[in-house]
LUMVEX-591226 format. One record per residue (C-alpha): residue number from 1; residue in three letters; y, x, z. Coordinates in pm, 1 decimal, m for minus. Layout:
N
NODE bagu gufi        Y        X        Z
NODE  NUM  ALA        Y        X        Z
...
! end
This chain:
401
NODE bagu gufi        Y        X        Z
NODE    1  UNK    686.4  m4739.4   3637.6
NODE    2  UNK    977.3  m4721.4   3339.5
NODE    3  UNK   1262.1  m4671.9   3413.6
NODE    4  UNK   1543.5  m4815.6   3231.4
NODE    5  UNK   1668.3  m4625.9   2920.6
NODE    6  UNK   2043.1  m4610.6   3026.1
NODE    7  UNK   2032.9  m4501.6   3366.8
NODE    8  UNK   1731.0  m4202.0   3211.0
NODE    9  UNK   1953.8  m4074.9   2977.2
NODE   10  UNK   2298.3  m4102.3   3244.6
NODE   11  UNK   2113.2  m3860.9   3433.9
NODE   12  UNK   1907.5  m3646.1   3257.5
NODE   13  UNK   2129.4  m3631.0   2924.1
NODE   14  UNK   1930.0  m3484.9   2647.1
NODE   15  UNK   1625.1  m3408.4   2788.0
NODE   16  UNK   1538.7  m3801.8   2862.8
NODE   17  UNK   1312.3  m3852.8   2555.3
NODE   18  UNK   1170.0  m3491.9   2614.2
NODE   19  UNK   1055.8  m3559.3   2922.6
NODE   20  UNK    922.0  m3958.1   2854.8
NODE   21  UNK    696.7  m3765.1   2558.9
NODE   22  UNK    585.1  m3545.2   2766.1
NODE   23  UNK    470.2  m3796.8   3006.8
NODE   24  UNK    236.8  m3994.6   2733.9
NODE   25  UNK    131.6  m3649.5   2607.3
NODE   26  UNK      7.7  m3524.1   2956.6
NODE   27  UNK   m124.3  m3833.1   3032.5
NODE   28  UNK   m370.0  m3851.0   2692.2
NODE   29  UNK   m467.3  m3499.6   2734.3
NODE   30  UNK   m563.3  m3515.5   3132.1
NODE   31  UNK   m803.2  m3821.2   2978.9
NODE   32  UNK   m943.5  m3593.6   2696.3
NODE   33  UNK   m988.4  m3265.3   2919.5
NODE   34  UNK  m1145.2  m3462.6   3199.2
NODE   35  UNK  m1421.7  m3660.2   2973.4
NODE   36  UNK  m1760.0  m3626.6   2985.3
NODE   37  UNK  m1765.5  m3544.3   2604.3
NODE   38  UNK  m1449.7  m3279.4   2632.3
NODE   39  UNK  m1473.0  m3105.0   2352.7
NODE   40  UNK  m1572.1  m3427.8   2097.9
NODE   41  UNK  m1218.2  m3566.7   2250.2
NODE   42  UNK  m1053.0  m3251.7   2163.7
NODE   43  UNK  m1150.5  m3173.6   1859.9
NODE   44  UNK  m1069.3  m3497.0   1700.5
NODE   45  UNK   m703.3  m3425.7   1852.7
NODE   46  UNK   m628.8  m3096.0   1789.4
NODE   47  UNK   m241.8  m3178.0   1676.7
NODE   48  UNK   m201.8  m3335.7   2020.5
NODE   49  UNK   m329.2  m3040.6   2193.9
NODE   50  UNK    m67.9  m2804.1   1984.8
NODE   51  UNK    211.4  m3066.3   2005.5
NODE   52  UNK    190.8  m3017.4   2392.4
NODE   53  UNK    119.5  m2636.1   2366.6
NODE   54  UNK    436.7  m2570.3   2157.7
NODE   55  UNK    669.5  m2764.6   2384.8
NODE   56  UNK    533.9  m2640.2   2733.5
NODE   57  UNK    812.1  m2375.5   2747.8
NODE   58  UNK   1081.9  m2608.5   2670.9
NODE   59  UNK    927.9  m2874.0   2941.5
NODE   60  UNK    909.6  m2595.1   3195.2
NODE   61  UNK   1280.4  m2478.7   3124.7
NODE   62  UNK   1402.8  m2855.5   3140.4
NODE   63  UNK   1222.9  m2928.8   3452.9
NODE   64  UNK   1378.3  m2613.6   3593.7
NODE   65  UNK   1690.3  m2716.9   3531.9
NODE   66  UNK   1699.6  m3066.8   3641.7
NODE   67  UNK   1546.9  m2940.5   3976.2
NODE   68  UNK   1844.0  m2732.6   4038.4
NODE   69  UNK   2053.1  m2967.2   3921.7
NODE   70  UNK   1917.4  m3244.0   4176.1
NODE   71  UNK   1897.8  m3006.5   4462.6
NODE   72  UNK   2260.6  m2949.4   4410.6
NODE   73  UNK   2404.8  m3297.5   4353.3
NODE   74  UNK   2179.8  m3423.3   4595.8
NODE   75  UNK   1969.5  m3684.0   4387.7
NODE   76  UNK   1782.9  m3955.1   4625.0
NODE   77  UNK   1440.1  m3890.4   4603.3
NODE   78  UNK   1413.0  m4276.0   4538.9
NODE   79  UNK   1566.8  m4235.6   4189.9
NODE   80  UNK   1440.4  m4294.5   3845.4
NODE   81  UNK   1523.8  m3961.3   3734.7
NODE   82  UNK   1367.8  m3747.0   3991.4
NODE   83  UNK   1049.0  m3996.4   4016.7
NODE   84  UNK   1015.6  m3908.5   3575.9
NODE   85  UNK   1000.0  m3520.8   3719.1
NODE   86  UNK    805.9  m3559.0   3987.9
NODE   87  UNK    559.4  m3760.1   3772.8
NODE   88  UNK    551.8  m3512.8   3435.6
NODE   89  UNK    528.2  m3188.5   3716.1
NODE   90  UNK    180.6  m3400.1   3892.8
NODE   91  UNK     51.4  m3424.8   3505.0
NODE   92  UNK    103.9  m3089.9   3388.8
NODE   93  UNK    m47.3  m2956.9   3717.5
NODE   94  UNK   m346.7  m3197.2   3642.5
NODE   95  UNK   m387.4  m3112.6   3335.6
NODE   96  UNK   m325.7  m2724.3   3387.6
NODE   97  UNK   m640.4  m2762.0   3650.3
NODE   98  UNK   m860.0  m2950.9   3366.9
NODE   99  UNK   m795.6  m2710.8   3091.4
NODE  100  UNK   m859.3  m2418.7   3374.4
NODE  101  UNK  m1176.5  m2568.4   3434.1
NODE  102  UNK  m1287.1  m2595.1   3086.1
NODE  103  UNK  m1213.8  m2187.3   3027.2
NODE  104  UNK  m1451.8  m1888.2   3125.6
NODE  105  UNK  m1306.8  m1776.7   3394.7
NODE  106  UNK  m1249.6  m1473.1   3260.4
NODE  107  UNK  m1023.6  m1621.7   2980.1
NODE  108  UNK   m813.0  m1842.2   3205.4
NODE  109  UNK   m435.6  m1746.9   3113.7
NODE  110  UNK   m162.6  m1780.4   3352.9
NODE  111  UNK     55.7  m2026.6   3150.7
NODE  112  UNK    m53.0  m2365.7   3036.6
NODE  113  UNK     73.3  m2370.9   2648.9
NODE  114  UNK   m138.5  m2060.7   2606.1
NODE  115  UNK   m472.9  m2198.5   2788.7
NODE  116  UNK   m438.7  m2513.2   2560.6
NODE  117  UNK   m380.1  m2306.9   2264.5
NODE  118  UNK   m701.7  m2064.9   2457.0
NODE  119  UNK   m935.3  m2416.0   2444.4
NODE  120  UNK   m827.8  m2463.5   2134.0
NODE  121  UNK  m1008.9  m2139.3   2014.5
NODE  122  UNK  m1323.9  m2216.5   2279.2
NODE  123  UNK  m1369.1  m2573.3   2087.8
NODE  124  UNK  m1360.8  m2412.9   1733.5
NODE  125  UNK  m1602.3  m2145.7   1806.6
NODE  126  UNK  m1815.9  m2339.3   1915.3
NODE  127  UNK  m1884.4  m2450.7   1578.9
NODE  128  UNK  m1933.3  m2803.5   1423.8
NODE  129  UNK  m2159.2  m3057.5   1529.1
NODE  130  UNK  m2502.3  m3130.6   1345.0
NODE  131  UNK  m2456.0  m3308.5   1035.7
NODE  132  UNK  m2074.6  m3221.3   1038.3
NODE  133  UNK  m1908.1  m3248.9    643.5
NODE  134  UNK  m1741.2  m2962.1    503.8
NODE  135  UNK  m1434.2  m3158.6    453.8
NODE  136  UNK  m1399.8  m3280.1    796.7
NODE  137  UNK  m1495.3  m2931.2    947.3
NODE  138  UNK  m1169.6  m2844.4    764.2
NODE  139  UNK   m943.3  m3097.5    881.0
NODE  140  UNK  m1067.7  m2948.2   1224.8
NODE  141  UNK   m971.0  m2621.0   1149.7
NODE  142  UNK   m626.8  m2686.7    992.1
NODE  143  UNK   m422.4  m2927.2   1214.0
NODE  144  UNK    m80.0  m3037.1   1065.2
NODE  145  UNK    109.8  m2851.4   1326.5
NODE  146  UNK     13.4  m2517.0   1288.0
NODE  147  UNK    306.9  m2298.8   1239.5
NODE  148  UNK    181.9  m2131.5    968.7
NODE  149  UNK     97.4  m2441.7    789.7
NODE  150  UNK    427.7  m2567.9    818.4
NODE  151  UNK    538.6  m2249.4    700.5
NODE  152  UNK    343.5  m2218.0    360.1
NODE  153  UNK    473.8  m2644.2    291.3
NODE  154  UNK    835.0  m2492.2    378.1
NODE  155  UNK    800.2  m2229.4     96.6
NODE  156  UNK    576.5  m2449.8   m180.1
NODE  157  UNK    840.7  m2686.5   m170.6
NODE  158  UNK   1099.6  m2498.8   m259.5
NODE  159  UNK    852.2  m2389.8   m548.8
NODE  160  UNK    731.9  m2717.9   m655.5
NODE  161  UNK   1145.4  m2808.8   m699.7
NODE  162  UNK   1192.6  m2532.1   m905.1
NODE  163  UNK    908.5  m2494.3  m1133.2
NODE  164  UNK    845.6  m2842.2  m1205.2
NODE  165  UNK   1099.2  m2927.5  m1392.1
NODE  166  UNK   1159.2  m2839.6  m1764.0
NODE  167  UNK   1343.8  m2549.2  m1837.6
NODE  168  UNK   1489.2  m2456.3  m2167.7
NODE  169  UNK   1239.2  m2169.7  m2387.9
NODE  170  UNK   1337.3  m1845.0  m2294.2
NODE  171  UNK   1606.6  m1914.2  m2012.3
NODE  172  UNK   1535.5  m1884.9  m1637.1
NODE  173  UNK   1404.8  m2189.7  m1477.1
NODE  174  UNK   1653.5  m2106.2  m1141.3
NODE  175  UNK   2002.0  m2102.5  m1057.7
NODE  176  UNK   2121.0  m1841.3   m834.8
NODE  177  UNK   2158.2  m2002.7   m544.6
NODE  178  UNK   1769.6  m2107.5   m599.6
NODE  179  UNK   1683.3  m1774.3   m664.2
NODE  180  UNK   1782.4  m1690.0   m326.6
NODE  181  UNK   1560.5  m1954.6   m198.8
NODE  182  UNK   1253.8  m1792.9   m340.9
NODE  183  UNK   1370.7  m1490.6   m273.5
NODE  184  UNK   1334.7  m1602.3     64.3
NODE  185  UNK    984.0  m1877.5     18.6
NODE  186  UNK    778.8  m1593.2   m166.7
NODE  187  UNK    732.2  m1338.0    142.1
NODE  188  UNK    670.2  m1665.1    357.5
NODE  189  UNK    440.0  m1774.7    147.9
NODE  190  UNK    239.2  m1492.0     95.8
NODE  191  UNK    249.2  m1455.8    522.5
NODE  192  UNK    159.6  m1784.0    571.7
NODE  193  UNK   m104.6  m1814.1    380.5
NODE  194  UNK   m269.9  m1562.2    449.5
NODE  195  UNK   m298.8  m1599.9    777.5
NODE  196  UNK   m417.4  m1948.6    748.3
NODE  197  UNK   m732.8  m1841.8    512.9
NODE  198  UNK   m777.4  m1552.8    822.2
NODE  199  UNK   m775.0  m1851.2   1023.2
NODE  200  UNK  m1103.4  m2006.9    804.9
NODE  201  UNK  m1265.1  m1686.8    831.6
NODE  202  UNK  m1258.1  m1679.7   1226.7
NODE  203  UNK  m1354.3  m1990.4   1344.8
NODE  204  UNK  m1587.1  m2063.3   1029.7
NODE  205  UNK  m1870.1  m1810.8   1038.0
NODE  206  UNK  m2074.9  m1974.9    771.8
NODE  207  UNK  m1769.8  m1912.8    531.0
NODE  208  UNK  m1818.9  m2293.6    343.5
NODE  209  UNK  m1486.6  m2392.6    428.5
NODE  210  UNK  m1282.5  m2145.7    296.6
NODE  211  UNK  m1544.0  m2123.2     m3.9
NODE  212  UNK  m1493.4  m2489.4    m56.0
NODE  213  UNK  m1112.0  m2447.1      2.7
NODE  214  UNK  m1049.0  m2193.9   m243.9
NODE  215  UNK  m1216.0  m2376.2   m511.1
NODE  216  UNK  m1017.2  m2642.8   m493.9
NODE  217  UNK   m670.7  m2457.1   m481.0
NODE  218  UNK   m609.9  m2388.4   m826.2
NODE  219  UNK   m620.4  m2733.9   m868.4
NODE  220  UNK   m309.4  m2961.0   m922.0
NODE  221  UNK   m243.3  m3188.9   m643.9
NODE  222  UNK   m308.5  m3551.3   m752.0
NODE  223  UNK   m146.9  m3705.5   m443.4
NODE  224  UNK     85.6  m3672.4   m150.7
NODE  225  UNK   m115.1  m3401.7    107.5
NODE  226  UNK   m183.2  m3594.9    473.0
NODE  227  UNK   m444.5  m3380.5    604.1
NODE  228  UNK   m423.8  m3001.7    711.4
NODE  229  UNK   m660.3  m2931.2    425.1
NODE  230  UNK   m455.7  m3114.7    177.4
NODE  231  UNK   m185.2  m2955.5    269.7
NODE  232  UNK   m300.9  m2604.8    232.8
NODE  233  UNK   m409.6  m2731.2   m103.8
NODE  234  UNK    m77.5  m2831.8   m198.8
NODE  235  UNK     92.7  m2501.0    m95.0
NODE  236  UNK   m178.6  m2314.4   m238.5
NODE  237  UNK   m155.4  m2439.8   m596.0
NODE  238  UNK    200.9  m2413.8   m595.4
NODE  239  UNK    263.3  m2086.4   m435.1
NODE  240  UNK     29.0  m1957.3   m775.0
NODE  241  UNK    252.2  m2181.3  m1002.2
NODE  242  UNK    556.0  m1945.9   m875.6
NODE  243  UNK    362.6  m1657.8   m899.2
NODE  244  UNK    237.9  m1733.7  m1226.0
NODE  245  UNK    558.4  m1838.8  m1403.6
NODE  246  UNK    740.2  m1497.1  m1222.9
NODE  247  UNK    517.1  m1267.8  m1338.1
NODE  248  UNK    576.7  m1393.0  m1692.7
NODE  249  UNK    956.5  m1446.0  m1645.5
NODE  250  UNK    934.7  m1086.0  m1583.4
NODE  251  UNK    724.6   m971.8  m1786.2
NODE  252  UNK   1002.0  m1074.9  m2084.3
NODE  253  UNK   1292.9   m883.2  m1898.1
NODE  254  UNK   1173.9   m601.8  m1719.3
NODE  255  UNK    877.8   m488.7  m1945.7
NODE  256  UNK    725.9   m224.3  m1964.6
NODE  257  UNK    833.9   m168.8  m1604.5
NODE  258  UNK    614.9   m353.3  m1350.5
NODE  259  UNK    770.4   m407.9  m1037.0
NODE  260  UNK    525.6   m472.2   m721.3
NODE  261  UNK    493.3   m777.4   m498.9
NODE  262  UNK    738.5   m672.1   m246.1
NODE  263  UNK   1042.5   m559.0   m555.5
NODE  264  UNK    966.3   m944.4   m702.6
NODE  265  UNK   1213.0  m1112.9   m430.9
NODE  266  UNK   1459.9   m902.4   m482.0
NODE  267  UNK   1500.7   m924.8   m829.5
NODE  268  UNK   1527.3  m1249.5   m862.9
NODE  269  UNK   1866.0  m1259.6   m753.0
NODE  270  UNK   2029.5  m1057.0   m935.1
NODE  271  UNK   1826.3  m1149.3  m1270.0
NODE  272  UNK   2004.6  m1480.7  m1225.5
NODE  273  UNK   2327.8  m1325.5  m1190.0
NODE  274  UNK   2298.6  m1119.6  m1495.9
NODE  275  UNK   2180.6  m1455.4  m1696.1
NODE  276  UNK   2417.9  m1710.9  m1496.9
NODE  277  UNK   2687.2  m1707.0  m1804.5
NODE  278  UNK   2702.1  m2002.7  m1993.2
NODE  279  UNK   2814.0  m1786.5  m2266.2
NODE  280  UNK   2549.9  m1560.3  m2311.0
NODE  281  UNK   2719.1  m1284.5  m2193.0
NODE  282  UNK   2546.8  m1090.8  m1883.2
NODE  283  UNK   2753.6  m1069.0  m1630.0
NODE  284  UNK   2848.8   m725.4  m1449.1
NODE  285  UNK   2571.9   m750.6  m1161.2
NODE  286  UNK   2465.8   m428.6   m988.7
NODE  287  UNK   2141.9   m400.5   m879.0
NODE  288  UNK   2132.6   m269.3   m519.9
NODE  289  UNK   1873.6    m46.8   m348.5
NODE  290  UNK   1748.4   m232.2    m85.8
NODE  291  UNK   1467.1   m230.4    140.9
NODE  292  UNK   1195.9   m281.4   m136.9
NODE  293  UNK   1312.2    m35.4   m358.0
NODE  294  UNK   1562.4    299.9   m359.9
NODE  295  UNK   1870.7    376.6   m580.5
NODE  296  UNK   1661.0    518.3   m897.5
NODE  297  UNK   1362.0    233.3   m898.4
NODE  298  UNK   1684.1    m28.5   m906.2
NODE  299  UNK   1815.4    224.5  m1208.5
NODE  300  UNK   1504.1    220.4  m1353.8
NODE  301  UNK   1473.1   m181.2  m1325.7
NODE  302  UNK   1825.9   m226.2  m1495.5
NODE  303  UNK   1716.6      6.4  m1780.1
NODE  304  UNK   1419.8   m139.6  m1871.8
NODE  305  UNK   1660.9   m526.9  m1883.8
NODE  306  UNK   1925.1   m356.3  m2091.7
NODE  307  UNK   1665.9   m198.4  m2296.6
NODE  308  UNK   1474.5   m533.2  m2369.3
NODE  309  UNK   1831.4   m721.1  m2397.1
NODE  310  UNK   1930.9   m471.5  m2686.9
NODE  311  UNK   1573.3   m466.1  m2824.5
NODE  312  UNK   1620.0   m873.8  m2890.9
NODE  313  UNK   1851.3  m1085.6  m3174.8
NODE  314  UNK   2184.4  m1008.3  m3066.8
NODE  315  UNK   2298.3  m1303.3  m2856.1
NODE  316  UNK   2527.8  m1603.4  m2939.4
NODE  317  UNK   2892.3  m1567.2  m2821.0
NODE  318  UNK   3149.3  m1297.8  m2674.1
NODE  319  UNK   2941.2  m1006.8  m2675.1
NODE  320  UNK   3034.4   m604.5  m2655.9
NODE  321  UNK   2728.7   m403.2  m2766.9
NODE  322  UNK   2938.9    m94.4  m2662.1
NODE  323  UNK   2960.1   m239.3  m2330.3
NODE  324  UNK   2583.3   m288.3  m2304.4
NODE  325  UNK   2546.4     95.5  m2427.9
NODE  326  UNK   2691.4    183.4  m2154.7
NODE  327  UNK   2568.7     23.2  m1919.5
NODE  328  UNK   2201.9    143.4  m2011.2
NODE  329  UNK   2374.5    487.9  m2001.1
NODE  330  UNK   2460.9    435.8  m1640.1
NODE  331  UNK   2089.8    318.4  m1557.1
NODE  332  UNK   1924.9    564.7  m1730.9
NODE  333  UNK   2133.2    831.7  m1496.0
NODE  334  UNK   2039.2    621.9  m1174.7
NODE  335  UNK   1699.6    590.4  m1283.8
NODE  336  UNK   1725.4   1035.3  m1382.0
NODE  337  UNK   1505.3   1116.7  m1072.3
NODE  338  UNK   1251.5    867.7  m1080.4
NODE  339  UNK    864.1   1000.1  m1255.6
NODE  340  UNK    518.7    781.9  m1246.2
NODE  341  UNK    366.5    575.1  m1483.5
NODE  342  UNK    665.6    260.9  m1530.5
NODE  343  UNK    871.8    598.6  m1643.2
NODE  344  UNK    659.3    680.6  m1901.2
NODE  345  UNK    633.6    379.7  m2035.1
NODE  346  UNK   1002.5    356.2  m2008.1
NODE  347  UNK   1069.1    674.7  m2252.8
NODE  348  UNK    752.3    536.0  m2453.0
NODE  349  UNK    942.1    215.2  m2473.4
NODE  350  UNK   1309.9    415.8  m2591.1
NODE  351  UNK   1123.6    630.5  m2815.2
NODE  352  UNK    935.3    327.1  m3025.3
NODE  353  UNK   1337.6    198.0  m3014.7
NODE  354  UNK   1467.3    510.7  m3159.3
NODE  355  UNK   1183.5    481.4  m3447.0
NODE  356  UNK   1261.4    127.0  m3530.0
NODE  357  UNK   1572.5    132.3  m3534.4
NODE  358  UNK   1596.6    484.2  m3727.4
NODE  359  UNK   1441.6    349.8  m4000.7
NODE  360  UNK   1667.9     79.3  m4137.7
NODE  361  UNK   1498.6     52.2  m4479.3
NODE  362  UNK   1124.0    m40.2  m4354.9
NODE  363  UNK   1117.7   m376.1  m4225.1
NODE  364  UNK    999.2   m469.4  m3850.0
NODE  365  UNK    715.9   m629.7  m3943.7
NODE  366  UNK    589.3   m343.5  m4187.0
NODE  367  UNK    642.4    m88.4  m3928.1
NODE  368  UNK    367.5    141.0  m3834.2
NODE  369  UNK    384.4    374.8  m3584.7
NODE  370  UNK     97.6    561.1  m3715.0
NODE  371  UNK    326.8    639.2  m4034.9
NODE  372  UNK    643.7    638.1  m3897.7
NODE  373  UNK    825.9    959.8  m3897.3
NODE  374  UNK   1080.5   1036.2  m3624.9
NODE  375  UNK   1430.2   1019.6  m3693.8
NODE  376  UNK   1589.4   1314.5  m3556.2
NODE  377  UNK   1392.3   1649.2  m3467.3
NODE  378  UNK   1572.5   1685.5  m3130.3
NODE  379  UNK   1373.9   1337.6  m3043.0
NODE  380  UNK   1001.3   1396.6  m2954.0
NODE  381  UNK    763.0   1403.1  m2679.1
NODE  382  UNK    942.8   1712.9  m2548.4
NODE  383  UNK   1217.0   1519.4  m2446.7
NODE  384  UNK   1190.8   1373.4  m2111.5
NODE  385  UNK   1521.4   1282.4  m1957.4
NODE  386  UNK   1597.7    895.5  m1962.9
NODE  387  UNK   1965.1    927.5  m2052.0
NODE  388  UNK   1928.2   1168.6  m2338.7
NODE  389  UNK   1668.3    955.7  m2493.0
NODE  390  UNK   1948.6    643.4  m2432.5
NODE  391  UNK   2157.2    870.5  m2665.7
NODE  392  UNK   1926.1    953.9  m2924.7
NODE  393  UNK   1837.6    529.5  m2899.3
NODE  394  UNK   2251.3    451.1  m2966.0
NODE  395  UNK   2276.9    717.0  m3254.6
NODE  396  UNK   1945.4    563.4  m3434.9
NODE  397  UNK   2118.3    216.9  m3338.1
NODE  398  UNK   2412.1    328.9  m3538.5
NODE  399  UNK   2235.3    520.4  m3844.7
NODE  400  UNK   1997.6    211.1  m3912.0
NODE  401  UNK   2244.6    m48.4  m3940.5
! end
């Protein structure tokens, strides 16, 4: 019987429309576990199965508590509120016994969120039935409310609002305090994700799904995702999009240094700092070692920007070259202890500098380096520390202009 909606929420105060859900929710399961064709029932009602599932803990705690609460005010047992407990407790034992009864018995768990989330697995395994479409097999597989689903939409929308708009040629497409949201989104992403194709794998032995899945990510979404599938899709194609437009964003500042997909976050940040003046002039942002990289990779990262910021036109505006000497000084002695292949490049990357620019009377775009001759004899392939070659780069910066 309802109960009216004042005198619910008088007495149980919040936890009124948690517990009326519930009630509906228990009641459509109980019909769906105790059908003749179970696992037909469930599996076109996965989402309700999770939905329930997810918010059995917080059910079990609010019961709890409104127990003890009416065992020490004394509720009448003739009252609305305790006849909505009593009620949802006889459901979720009833449909505790019918989910119980649909497990092996030696994969019965002892709570009731994890032996719905147990049939859940029992159903899928079992495998489609005959003459079952690839495309509904997925929406099987992928219910809306799977965490990790929600997770990957979380992070693609944060990428779809940044790289879909225009940006100006040559300028980063974020702010900073965007930057920190992908700093955040790209890890979650790549988590997500992957544990939702994982997912395909498992239940989907044949492998079509994910086959069919995967061919379809790259392409652009042509409408607003409904489905689990769709919205897989969705995150998908734009979690590549980020990717994509990153790896190129980076490419122009960092090269020749490539950082891995765990340093990518974290420079973000602080890339946007360094570009956030509306001047043109970079402003005085450190990079910090941080969990993804030590004190001489974040050196060697701020060489290789200073290096490609001097290696540019000079920008437009207030700008101190002698400034930016020294601050590629000061990365090149963070950067002092740091060997493998992005250092070599590095010094490969100074020395072509020192040639360039040592040569003021060929023009860039006659240069050769298989006839250029180096500037100074204390500059060769001898020479190995960072910040000495930064010195020999600001004296041929000085000679050649």
């Amino acid at each position: 019987m309802a109960t009216h909606p004042d005198n619910l929420r008088a007495r149980l105060e919040d936890r009124a429309d948690l517990l009326e859900a519930t009630r509906l929710r228990y009641r459509a399961l109980r019909g769906m576990l105790e059908a003749f064709f179970w696992k037909d029932r469930v599996r076109a009602h996965f989402e309700l199965l999770r939905e329930v599932a997810q918010a059995q803990p917080e059910v079990d705690a609010a019961l709890a508590a409104l127990k003890r609460r009416a065992a020490a005010e004394g509720w009448p047992h003739h009252a609305a509120p305790v006849k909505l407990m009593a009620e949802v407790e006889r459901l979720r034992e009833a449909v505790r016994h019918a989910a119980l009864k649909r497990l092996p018995e030696a994969q019965r768990p002892a709570t009731l969120g994890e032996a719905l989330l147990k049939l859940e697995e029992v159903v899928l395994e079992a495998g489609p039935l005959l003459g079952r479409r690839t495309w509904a097999r997925a929406v099987e597989l992928l219910p809306r409310n799977l965490p990790e689903l929600r997770a990957a939409c979380a992070a693609a929308e944060v990428f779809e609002r940044v790289f879909k708009r225009p940006a100006p040629p040559g300028a980063l497409p974020f702010t900073v305090a965007e930057a920190d949201e992908l700093r955040r989104a790209l890890p979650l992403a790549e988590s997500a994700l992957a544990a939702l194709w994982r997912r395909l794998e498992h239940f989907d032995t044949s492998g079509r799904v994910k086959e069919f899945l995967e061919r379809r990510a790259p392409r652009a979404p042509l409408q607003v995702p409904r489905s689990g599938p769709e919205l897989l899709l969705h995150a998908a194609f734009w979690s590549g999009v980020a990717r994509a437009r990153l790896r190129a964003l980076l490419e122009a500042r960092l090269a020749p240094v490539v950082p891995g997909e765990s340093e990518v976050p974290e420079l973000l940040v602080w890339l946007a700092r360094r570009e956030g003046s509306a001047q043109g002039e970079p402003r005085e942002a450190k990079l910090e070692a941080c969990d993804a990289f030590g004190e001489g990779r974040a050196g060697l990262f701020a060489l290789a920007a200073e290096l490609a910021a001097l290696s540019r036109e000079r920008p437009s505006g207030a700008w101190n070259e002698e400034a930016a000497w020294v601050r590629l000084w000061s990365a090149a002695q963070r950067a002092r202890g740091e060997e493998g292949a992005d250092v070599e490049r590095l010094r490969d990357a100074l020395r072509l500098f020192i040639l360039l620019r040592g040569q003021a009377q060929t023009p860039a775009r006659l240069f050769s380096p298989a006839r250029a001759k180096p500037p100074a004899a204390d500059v060769g392939a001898d020479v190995k520390d960072l910040a000495a070659l930064v010195h020999a780069a600001r004296t041929a910066a000085s000679r050649g202009r």
